[in-house]
DRENTORKOL-3810 file (N, C-alpha, C; in nm, 4 decimals):
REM DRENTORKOL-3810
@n.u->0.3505; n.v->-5.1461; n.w->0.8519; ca.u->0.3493; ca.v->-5.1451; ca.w->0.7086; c.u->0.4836; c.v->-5.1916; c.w->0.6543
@n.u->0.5717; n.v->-5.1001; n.w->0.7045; ca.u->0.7140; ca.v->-5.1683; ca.w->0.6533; c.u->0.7988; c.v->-5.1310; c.w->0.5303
@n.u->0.6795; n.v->-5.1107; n.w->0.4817; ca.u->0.7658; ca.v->-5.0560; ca.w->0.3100; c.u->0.8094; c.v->-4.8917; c.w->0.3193
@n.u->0.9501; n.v->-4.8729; n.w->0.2615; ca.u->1.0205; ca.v->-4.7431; ca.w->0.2916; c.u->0.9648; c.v->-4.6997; c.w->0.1611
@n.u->0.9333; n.v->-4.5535; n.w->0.2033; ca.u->0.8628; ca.v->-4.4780; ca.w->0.0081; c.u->0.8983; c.v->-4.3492; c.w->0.0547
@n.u->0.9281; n.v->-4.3067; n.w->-0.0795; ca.u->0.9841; ca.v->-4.1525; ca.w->-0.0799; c.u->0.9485; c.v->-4.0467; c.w->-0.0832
@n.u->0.9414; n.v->-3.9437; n.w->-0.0475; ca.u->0.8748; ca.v->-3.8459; ca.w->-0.0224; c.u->0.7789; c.v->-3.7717; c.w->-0.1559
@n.u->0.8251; n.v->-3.8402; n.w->-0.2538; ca.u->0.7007; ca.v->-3.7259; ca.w->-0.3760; c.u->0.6459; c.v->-3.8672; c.w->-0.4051
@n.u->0.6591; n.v->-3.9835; n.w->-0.3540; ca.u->0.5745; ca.v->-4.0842; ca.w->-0.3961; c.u->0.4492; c.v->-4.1338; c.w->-0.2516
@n.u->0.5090; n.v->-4.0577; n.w->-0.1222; ca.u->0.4278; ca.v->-4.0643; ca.w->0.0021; c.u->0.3300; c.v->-3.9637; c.w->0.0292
@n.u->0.1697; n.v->-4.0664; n.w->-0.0160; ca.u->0.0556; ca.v->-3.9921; ca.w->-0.0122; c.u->-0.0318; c.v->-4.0315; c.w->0.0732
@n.u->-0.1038; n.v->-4.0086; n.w->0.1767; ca.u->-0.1892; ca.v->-4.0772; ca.w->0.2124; c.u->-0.3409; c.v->-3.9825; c.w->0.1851
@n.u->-0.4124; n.v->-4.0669; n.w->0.2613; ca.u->-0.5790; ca.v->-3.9971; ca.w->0.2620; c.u->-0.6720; c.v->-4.0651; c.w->0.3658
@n.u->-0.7032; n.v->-3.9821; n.w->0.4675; ca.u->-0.7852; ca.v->-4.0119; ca.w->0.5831; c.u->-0.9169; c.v->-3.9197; c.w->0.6189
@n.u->-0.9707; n.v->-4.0182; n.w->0.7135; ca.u->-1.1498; ca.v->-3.9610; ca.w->0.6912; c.u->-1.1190; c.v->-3.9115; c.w->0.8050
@n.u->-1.2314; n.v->-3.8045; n.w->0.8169; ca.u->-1.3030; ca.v->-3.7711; ca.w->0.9846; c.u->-1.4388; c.v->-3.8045; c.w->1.0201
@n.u->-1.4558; n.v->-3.9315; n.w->1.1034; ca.u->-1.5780; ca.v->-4.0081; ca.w->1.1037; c.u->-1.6604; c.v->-3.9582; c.w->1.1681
@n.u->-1.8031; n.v->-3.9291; n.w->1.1063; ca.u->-1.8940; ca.v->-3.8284; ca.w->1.1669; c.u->-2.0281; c.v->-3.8562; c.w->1.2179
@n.u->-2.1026; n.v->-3.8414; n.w->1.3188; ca.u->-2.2572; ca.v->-3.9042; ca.w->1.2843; c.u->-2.3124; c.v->-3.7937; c.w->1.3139
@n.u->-2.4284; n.v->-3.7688; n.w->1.3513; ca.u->-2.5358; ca.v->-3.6824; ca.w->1.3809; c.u->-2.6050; c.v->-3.7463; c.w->1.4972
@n.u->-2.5763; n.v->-3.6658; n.w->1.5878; ca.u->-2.6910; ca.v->-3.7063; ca.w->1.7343; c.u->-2.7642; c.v->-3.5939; c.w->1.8114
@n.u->-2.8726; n.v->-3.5715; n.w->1.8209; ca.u->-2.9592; ca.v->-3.4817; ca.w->1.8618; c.u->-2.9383; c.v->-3.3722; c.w->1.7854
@n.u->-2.9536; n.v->-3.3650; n.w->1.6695; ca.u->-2.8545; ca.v->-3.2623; ca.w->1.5866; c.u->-2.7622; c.v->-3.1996; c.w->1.5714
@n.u->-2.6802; n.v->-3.2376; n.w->1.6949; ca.u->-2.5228; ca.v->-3.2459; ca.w->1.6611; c.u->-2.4207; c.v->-3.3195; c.w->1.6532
@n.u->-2.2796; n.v->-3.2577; n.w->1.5353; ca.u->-2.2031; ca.v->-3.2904; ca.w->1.4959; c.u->-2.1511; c.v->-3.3966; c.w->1.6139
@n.u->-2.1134; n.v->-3.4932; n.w->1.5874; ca.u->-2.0203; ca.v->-3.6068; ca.w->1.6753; c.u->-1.8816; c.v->-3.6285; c.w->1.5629
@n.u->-1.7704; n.v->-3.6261; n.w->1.6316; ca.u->-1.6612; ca.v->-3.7488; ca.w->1.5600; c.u->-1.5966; c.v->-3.8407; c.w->1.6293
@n.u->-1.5328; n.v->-3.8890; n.w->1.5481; ca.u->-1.4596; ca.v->-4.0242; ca.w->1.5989; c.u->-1.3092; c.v->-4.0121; c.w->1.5823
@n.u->-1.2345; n.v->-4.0404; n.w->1.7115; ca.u->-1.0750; ca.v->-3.9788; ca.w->1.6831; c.u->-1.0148; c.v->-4.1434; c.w->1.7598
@n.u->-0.9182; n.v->-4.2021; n.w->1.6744; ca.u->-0.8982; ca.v->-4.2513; ca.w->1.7196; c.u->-0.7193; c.v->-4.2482; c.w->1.7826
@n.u->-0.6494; n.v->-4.3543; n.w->1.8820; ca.u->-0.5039; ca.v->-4.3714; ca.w->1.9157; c.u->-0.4170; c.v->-4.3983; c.w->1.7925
@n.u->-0.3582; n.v->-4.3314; n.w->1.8255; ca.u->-0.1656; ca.v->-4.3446; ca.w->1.7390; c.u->-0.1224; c.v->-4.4713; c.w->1.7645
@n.u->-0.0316; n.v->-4.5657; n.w->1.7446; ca.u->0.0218; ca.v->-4.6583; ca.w->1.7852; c.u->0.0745; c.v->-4.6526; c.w->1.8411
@n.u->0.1816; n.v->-4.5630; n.w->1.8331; ca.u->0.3367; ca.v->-4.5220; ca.w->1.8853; c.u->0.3374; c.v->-4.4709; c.w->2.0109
@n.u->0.2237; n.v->-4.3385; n.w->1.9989; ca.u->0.2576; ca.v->-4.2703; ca.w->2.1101; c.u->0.1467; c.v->-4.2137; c.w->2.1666
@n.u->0.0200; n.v->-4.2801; n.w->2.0991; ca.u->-0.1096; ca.v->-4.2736; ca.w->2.2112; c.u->-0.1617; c.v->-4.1983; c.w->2.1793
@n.u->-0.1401; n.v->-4.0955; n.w->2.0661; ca.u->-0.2120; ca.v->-3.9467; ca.w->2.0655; c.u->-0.3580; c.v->-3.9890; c.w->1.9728
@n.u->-0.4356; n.v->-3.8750; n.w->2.0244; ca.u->-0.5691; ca.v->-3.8884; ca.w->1.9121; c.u->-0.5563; c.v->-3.8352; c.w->1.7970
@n.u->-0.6166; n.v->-3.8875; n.w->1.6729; ca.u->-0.5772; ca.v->-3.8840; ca.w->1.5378; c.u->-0.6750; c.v->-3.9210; c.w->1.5071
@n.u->-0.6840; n.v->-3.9327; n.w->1.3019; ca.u->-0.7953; ca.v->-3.9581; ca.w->1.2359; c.u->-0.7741; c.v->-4.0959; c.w->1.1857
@n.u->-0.8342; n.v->-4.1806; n.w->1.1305; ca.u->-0.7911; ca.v->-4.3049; ca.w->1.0524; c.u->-0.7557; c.v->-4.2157; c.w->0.9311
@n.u->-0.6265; n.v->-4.2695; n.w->0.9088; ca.u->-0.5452; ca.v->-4.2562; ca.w->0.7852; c.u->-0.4394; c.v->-4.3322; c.w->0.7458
@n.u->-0.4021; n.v->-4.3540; n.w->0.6199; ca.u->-0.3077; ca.v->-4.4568; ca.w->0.5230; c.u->-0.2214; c.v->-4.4455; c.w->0.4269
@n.u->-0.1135; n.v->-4.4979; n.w->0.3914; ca.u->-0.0967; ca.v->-4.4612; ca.w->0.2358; c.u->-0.2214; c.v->-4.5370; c.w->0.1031
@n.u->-0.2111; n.v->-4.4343; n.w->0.0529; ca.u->-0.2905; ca.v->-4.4565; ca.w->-0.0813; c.u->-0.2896; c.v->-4.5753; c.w->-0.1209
@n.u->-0.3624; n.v->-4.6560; n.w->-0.1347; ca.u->-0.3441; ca.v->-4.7954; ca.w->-0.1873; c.u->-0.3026; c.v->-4.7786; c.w->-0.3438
@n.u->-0.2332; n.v->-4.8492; n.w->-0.3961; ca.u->-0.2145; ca.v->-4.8471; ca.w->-0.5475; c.u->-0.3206; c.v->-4.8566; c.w->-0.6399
@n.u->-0.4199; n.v->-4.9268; n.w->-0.6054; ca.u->-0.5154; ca.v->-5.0140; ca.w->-0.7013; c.u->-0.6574; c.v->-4.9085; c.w->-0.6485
@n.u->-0.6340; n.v->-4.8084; n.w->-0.5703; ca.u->-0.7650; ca.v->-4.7023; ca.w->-0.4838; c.u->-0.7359; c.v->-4.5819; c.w->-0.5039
@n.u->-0.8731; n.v->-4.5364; n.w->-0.5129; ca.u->-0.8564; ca.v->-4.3892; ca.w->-0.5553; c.u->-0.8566; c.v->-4.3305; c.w->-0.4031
@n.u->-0.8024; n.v->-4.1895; n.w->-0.3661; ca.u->-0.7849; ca.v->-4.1630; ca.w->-0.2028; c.u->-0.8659; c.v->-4.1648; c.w->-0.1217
@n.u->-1.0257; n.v->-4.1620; n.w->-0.1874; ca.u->-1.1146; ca.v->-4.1587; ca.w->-0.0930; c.u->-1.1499; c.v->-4.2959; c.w->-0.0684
@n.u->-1.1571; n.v->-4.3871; n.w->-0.1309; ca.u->-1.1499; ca.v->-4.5700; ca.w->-0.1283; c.u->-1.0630; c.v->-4.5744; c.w->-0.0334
@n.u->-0.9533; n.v->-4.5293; n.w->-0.0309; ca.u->-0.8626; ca.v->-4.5963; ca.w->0.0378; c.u->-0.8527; c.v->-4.5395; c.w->0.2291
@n.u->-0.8976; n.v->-4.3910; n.w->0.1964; ca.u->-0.9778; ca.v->-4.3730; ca.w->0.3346; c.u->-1.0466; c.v->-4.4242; c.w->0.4102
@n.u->-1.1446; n.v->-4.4816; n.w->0.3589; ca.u->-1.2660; ca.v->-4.5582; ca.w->0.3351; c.u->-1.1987; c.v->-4.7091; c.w->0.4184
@n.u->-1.1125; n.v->-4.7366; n.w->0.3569; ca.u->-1.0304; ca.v->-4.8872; ca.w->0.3883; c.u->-0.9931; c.v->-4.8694; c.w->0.5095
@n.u->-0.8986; n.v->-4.7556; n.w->0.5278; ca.u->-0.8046; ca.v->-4.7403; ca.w->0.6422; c.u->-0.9100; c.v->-4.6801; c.w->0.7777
@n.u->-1.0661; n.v->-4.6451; n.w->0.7281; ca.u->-1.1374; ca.v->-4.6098; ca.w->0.8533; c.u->-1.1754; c.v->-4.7882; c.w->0.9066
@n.u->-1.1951; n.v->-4.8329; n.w->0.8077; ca.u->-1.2349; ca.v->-4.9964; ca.w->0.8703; c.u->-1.1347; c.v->-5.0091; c.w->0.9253
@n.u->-1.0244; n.v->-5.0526; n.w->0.9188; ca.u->-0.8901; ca.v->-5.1277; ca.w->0.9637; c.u->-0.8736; c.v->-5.0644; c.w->1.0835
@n.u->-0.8819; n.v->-4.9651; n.w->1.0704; ca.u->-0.8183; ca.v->-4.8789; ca.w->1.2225; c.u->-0.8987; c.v->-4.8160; c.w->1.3120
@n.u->-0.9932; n.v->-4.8049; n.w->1.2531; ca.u->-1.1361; ca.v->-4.7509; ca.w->1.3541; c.u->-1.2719; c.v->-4.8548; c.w->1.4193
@n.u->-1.2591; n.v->-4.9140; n.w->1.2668; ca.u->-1.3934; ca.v->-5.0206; ca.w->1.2533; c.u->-1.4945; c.v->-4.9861; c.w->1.2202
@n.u->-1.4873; n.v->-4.8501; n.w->1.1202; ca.u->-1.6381; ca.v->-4.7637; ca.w->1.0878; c.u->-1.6614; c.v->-4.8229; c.w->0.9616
@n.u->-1.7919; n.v->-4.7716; n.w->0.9131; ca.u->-1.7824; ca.v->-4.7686; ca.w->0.7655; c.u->-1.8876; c.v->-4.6904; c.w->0.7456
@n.u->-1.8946; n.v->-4.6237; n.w->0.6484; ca.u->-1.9295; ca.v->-4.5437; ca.w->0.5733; c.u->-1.9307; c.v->-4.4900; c.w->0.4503
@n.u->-2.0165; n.v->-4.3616; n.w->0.4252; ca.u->-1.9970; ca.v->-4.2836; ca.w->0.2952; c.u->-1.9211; c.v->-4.1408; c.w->0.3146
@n.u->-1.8166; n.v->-4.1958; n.w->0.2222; ca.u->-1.7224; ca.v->-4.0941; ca.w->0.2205; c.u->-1.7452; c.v->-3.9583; c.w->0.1312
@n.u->-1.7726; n.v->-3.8195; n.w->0.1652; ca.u->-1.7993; ca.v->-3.7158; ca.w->0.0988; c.u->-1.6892; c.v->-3.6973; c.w->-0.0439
@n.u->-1.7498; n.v->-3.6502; n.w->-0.1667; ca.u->-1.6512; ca.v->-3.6066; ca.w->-0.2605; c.u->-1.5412; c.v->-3.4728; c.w->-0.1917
@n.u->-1.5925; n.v->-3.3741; n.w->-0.1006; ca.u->-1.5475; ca.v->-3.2554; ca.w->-0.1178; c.u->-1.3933; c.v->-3.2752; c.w->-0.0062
@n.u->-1.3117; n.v->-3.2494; n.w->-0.0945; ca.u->-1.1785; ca.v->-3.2890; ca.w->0.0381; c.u->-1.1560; c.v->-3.1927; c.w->0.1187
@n.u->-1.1723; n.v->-3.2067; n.w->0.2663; ca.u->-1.2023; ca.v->-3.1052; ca.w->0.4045; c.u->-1.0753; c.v->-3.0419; c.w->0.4162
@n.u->-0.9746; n.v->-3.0884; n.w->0.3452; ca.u->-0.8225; ca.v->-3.0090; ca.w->0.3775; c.u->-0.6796; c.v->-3.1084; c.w->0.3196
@n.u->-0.5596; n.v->-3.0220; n.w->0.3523; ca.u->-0.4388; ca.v->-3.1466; ca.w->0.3081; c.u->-0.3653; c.v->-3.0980; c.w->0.4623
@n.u->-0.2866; n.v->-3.1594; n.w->0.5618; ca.u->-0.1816; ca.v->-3.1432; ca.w->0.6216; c.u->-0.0460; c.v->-3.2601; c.w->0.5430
@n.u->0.0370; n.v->-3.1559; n.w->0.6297; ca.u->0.1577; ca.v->-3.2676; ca.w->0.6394; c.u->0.2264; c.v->-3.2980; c.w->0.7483
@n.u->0.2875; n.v->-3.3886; n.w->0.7813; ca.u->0.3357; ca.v->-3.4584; ca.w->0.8910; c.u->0.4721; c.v->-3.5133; c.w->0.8574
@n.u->0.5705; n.v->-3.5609; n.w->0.9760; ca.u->0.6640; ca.v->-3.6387; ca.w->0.9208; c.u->0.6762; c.v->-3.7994; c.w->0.9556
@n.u->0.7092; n.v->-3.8945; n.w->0.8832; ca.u->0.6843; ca.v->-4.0247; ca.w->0.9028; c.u->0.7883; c.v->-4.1064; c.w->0.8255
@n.u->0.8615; n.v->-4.1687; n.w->0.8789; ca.u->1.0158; ca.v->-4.2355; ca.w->0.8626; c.u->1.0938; c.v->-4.1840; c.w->0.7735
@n.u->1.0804; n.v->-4.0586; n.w->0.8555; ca.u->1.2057; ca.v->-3.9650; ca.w->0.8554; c.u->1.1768; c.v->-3.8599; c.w->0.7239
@n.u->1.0717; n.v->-3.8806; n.w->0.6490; ca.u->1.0208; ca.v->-3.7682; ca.w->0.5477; c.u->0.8966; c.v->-3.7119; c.w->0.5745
@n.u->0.8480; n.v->-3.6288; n.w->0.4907; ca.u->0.7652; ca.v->-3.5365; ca.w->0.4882; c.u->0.6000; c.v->-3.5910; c.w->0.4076
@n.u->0.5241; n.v->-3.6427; n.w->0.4574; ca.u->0.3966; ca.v->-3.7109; ca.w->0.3802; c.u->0.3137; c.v->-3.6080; c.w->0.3673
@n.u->0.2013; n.v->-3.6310; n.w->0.2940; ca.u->0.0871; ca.v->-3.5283; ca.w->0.2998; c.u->0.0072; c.v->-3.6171; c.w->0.2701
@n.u->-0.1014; n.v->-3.5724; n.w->0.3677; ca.u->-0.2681; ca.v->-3.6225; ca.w->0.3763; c.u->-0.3713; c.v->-3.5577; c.w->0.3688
@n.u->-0.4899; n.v->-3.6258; n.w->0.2442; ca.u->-0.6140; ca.v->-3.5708; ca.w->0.1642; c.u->-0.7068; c.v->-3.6186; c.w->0.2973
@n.u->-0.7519; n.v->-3.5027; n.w->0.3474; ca.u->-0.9027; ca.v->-3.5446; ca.w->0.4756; c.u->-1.0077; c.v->-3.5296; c.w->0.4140
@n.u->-1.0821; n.v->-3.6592; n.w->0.4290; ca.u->-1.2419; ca.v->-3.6391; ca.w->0.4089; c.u->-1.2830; c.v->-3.6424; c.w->0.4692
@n.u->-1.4375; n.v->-3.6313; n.w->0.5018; ca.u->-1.5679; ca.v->-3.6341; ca.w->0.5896; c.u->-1.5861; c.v->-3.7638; c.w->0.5521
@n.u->-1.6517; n.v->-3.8501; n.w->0.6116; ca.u->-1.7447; ca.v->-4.0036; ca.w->0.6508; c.u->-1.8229; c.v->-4.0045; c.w->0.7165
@n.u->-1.9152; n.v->-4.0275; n.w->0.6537; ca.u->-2.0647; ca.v->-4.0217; ca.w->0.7409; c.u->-2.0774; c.v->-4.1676; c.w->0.7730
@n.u->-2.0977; n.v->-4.1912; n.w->0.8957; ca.u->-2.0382; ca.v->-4.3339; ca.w->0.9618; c.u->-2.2106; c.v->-4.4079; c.w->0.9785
@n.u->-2.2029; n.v->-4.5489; n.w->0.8814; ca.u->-2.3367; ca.v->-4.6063; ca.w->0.8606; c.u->-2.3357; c.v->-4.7036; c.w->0.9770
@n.u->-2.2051; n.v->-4.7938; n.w->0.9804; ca.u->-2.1910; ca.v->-4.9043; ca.w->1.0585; c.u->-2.0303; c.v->-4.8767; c.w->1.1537
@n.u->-2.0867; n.v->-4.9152; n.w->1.3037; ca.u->-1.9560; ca.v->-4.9603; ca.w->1.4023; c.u->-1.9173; c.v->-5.0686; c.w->1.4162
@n.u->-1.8469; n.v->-5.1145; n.w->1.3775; ca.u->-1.8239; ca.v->-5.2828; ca.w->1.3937; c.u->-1.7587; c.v->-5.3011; c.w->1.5603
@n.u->-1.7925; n.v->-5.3762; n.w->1.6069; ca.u->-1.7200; ca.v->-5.4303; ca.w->1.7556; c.u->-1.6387; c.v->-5.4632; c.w->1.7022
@n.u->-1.5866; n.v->-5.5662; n.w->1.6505; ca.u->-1.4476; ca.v->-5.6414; ca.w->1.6344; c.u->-1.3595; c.v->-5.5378; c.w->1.5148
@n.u->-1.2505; n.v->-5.5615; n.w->1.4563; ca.u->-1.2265; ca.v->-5.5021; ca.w->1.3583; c.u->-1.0206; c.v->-5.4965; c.w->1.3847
@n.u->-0.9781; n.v->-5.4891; n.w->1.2522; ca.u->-0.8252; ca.v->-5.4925; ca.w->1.3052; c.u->-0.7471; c.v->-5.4754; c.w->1.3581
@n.u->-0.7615; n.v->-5.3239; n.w->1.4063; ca.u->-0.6765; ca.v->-5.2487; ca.w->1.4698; c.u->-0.7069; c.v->-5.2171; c.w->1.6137
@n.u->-0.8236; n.v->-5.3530; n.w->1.6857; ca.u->-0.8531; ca.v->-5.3284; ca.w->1.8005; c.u->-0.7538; c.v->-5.2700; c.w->1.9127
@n.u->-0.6013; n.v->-5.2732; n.w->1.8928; ca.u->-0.5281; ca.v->-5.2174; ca.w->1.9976; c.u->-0.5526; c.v->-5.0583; c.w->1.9942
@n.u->-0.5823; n.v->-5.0082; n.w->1.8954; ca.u->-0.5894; ca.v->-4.8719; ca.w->1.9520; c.u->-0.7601; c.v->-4.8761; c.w->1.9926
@n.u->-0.7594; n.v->-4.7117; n.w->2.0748; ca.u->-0.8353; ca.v->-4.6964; ca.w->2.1252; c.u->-0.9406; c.v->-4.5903; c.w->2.0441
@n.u->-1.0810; n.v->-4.6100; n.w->2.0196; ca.u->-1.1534; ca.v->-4.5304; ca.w->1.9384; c.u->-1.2393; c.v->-4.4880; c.w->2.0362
@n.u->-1.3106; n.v->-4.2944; n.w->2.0117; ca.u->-1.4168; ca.v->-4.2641; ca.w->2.1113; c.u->-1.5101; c.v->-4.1375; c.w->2.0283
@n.u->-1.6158; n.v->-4.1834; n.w->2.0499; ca.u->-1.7092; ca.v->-4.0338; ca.w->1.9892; c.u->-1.7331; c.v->-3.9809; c.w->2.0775
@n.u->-1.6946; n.v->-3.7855; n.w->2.0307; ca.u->-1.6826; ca.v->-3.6616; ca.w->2.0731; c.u->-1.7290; c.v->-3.5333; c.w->1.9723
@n.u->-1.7876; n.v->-3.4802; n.w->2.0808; ca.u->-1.8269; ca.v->-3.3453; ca.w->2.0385; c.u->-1.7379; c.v->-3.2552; c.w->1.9427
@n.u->-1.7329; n.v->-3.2099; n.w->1.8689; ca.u->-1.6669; ca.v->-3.1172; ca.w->1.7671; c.u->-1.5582; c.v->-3.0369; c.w->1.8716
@n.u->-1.5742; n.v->-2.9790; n.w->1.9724; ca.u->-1.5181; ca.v->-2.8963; ca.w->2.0422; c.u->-1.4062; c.v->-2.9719; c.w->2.0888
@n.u->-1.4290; n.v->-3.1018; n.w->2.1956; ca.u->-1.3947; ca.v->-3.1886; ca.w->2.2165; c.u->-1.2695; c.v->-3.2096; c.w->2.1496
@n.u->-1.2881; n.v->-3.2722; n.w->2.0262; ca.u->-1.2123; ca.v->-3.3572; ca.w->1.9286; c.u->-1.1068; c.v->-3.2368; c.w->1.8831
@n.u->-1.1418; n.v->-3.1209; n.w->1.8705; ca.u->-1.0588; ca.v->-3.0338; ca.w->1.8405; c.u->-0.9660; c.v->-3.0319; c.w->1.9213
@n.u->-1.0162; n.v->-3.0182; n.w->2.0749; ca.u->-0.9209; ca.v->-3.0146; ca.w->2.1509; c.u->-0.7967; c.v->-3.0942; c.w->2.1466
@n.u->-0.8529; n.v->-3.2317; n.w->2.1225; ca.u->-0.7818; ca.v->-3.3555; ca.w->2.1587; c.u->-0.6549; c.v->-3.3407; c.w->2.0333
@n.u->-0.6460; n.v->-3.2578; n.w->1.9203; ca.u->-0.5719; ca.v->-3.2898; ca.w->1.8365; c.u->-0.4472; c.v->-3.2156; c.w->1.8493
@n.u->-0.3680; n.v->-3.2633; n.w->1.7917; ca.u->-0.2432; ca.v->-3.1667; ca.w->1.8255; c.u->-0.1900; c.v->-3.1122; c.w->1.7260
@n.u->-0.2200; n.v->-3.1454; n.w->1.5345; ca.u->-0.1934; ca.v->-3.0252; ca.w->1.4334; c.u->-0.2940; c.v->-2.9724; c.w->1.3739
@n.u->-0.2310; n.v->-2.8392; n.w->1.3761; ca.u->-0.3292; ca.v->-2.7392; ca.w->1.3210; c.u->-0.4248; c.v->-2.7456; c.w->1.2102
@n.u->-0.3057; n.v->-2.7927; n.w->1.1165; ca.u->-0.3911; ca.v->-2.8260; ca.w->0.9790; c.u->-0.5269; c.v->-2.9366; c.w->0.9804
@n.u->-0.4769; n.v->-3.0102; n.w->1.0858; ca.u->-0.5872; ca.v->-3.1110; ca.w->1.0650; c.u->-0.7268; c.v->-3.0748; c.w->1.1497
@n.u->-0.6852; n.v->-2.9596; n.w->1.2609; ca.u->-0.7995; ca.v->-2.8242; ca.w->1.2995; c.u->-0.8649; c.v->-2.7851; c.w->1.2506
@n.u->-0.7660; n.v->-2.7589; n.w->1.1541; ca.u->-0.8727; ca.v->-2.6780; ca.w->1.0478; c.u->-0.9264; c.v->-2.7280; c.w->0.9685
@n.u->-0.9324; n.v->-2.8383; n.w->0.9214; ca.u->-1.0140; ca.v->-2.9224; ca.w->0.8049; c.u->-1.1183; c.v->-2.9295; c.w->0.8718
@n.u->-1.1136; n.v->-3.0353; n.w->1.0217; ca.u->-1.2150; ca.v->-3.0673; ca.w->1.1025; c.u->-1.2873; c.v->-2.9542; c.w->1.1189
@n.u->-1.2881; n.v->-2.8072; n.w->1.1247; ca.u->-1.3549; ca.v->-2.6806; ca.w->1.1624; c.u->-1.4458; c.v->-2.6602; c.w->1.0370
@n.u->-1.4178; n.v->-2.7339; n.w->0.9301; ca.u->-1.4704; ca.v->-2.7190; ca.w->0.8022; c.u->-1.5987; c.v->-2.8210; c.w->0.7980
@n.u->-1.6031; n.v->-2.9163; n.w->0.8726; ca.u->-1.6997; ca.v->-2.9759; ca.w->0.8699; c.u->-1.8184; c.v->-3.0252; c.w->0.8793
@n.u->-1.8771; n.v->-2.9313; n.w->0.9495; ca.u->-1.9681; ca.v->-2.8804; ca.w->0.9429; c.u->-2.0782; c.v->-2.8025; c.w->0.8573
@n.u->-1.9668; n.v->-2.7420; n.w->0.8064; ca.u->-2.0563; ca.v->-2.6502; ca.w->0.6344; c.u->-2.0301; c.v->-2.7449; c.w->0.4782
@n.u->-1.9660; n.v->-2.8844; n.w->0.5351; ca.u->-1.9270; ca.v->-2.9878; ca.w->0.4067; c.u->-2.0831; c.v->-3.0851; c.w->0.4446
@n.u->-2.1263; n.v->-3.1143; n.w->0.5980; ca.u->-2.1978; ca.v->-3.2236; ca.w->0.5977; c.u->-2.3373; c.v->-3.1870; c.w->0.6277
@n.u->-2.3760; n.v->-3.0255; n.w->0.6487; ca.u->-2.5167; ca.v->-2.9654; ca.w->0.6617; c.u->-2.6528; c.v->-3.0758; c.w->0.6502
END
C-alpha cells in the first residue's frame, strides 16, 4: 500500500468468508504476507466506500471471494501496523463466487471448519467475533 496514515485516521474493515456445507458453518482464512499467519481479508477503508464495500473489495483482492456482506458488524479488534495502533470493523460474507485467478494469488487461501479456523488464529478479538457467527448467519 505504501501510504503512511495516522492512527485516529487508520480504519480498516474485513469480512469472515462463510459458506454452508452439509449444514455446517465453513470459513475461509487466508496468509499474511509478511509472516504467513492465517487471517481474514482485510483493508483500509477506501475513501469513496462505506466499511462494508470496502470489505467486500479487500475479500476479492486478497481472497478471490465474493459475496454478500451481512449489515450486523461481528466485532472490532485492534492490531499494530507501521508502527501504530489500527482498528478493524469484521463482517460476515456469505461467499456466492470463488474466483481461481484473482490478485493476491501469492497468499495462500483454505476452507475450514469453525473449530479449525479458530484454531488457526492468533488474536483473541478476532476469536471472538468469528465465535459470533454463527447466531449472525442462522
Amino acid at each position: 500500500m505504501g501510504r503512511k496514515v495516522s492512527a485516529r485516521n487508520y480504519k480498516q474493515s474485513g469480512v469472515i468468508p462463510y459458506r454452508k456445507r452439509q449444514g455446517k458453518i465453513e470459513v475461509m482464512l487466508i496468509t499474511s504476507r509478511n509472516k504467513g499467519r492465517w487471517i481474514i481479508p482485510k483493508g483500509v477503508i477506501e475513501p469513496d466506500l462505506n466499511p462494508r464495500a470496502s470489505a467486500a473489495k479487500e475479500a476479492y483482492e486478497e481472497a478471490g471471494v465474493q459475496g454478500d456482506v451481512h449489515s450486523k458488524l461481528l466485532g472490532i479488534y485492534r492490531h499494530r501496523k507501521w508502527g501504530d495502533v489500527c482498528t478493524v470493523q469484521i463482517y460476515a460474507m456469505k461467499v456466492r463466487k470463488v474466483h481461481r485467478k484473482w490478485d493476491e494469488t501469492d497468499r495462500e487461501r483454505e476452507w475450514l471448519s469453525l473449530k479449525d479456523a479458530l484454531e488457526r488464529l492468533s488474536k483473541n478479538d478476532l476469536k471472538r467475533a468469528m465465535q459470533r457467527l454463527p447466531r449472525v448467519v442462522r
